[in-house]
C-alpha positions in Angstrom: 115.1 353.6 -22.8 113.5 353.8 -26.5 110.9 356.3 -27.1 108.9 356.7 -24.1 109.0 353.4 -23.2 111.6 351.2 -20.5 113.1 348.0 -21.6 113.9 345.5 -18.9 115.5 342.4 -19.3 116.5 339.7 -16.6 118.8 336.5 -18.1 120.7 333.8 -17.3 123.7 332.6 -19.1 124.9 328.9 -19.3 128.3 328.1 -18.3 130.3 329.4 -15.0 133.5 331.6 -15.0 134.8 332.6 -18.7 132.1 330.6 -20.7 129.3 332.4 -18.2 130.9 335.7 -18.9 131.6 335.3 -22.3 127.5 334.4 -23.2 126.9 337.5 -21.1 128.7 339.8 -23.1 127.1 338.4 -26.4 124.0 338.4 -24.8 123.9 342.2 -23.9 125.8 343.5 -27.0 122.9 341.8 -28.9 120.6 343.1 -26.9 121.7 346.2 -27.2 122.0 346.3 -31.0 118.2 344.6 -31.5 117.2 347.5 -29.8 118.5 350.3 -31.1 118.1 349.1 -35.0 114.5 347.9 -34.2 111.8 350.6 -35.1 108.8 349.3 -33.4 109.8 347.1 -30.9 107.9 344.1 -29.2 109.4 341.6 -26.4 108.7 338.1 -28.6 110.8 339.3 -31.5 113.5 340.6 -29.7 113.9 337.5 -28.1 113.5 335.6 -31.8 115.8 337.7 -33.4 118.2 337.2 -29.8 117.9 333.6 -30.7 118.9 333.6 -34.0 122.0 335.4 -33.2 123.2 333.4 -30.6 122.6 330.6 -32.5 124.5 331.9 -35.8 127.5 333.3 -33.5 127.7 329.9 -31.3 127.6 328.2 -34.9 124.9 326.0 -33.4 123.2 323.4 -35.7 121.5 320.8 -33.2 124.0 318.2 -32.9 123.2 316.2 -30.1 127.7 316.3 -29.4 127.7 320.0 -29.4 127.2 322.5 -26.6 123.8 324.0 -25.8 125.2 327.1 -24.4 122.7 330.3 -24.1 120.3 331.8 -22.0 116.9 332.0 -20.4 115.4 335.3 -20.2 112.6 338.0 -19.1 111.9 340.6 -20.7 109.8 343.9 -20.5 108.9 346.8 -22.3 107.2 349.1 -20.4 105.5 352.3 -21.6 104.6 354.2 -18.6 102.4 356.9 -20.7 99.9 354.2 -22.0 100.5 352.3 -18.5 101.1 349.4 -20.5 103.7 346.7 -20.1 104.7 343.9 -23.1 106.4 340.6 -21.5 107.8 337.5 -23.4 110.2 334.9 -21.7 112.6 332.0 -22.5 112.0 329.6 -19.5 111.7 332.7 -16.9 108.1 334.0 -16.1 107.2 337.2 -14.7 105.0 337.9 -11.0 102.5 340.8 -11.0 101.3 341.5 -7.8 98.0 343.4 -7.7 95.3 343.8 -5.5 97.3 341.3 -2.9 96.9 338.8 -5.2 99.9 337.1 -7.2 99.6 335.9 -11.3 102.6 334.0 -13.0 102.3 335.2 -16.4 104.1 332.3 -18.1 107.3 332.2 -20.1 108.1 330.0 -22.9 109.8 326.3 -22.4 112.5 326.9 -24.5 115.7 328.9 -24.7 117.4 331.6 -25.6 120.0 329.3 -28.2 119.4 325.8 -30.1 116.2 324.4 -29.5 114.0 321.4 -31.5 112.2 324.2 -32.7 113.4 327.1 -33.0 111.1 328.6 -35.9 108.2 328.8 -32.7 108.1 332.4 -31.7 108.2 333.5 -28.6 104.6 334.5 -27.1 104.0 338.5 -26.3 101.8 339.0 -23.5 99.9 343.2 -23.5 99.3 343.6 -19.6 97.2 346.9 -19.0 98.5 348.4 -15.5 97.0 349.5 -12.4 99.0 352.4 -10.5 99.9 349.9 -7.4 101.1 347.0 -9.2 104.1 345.3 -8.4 106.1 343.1 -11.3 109.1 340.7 -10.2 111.4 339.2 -12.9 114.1 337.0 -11.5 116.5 333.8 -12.8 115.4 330.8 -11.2 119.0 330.9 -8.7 117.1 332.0 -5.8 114.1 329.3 -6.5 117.4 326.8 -6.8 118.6 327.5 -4.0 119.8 324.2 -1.4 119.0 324.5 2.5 116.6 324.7 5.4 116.2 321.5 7.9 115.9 319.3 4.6 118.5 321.0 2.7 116.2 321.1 -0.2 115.4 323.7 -3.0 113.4 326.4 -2.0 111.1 326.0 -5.3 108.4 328.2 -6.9 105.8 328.0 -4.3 107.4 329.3 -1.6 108.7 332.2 -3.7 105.5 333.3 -4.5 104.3 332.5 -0.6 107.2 335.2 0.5 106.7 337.7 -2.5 102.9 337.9 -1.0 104.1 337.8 2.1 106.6 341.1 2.0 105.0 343.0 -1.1 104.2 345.6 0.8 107.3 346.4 2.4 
């Protein structure tokens, strides 16, 4: 929390085990300190200035030999006052359900970490909210998930089929 507004973010870290764990960390004690040194705060430049320490800690410089570790990620702020809600993402969208009716607000194609180019911002997306509305941010594990009869991923489609399909549960 920051003023009157809520700040919700939803990542995922490259690596498994110690590597996994140790982007984590960095990823939420940088988090934390954007935040709190940040007077007015919008979703696209936290995620720039997130980007630019990751990249400065990692010691990242493009290489095509060197590790691409970091993180795709939501992220909300919500002022429930104004019943507004800022979004900007780094390969993870976000869902609003309103009115039974489901829109993929889109997230960036690139990453939290080293990218081609990294002097693009990150996009901020203003969303007025309704009083019913329903927002979903999520890493793309469950959409990568392996089974069924085929044993194949469960994708983006039928996410969103079984978001509209249990919403109001």
């Amino acid at each position: 929390r920051k003023e009157n507004k809520v700040i919700v973010a939803v990542a995922d870290c490259t690596g498994h085990g110690v590597p996994g764990a140790f982007m984590s960390m960095l990823g939420i004690a940088f988090l934390n300190e954007i935040v709190n040194k940040t007077v007015v705060i919008r979703p696209n430049e936290i995620l720039n200035q997130l980007r630019g320490q990751v990249i400065r800690s990692l010691h990242q410089t493009g290489n095509e030999d060197e590790a691409r570790d970091g993180m795709e990620m939501s992220l909300c702020i919500i002022d429930f006052d104004k019943r507004k809600l800022q979004f900007a993402g780094a390969f993870s969208p976000l869902y609003l359900i309103r009115n039974h009716e489901l829109t993929e607000i889109k997230a960036d194609k690139m990453p939290i970490g080293i990218y081609e180019d990294e002097d693009q911002s990150f996009t901020n997306h203003d969303i007025a909210l309704n009083k019913d509305d329903l927002i979903y941010l999520f890493t793309d594990g469950y959409m990568d998930q392996i089974g069924g009869p085929r044993n194949r991923t469960f994708k983006s489609k039928y996410l969103k089929e079984l978001l509209l399909k249990i919403h109001e549960k």
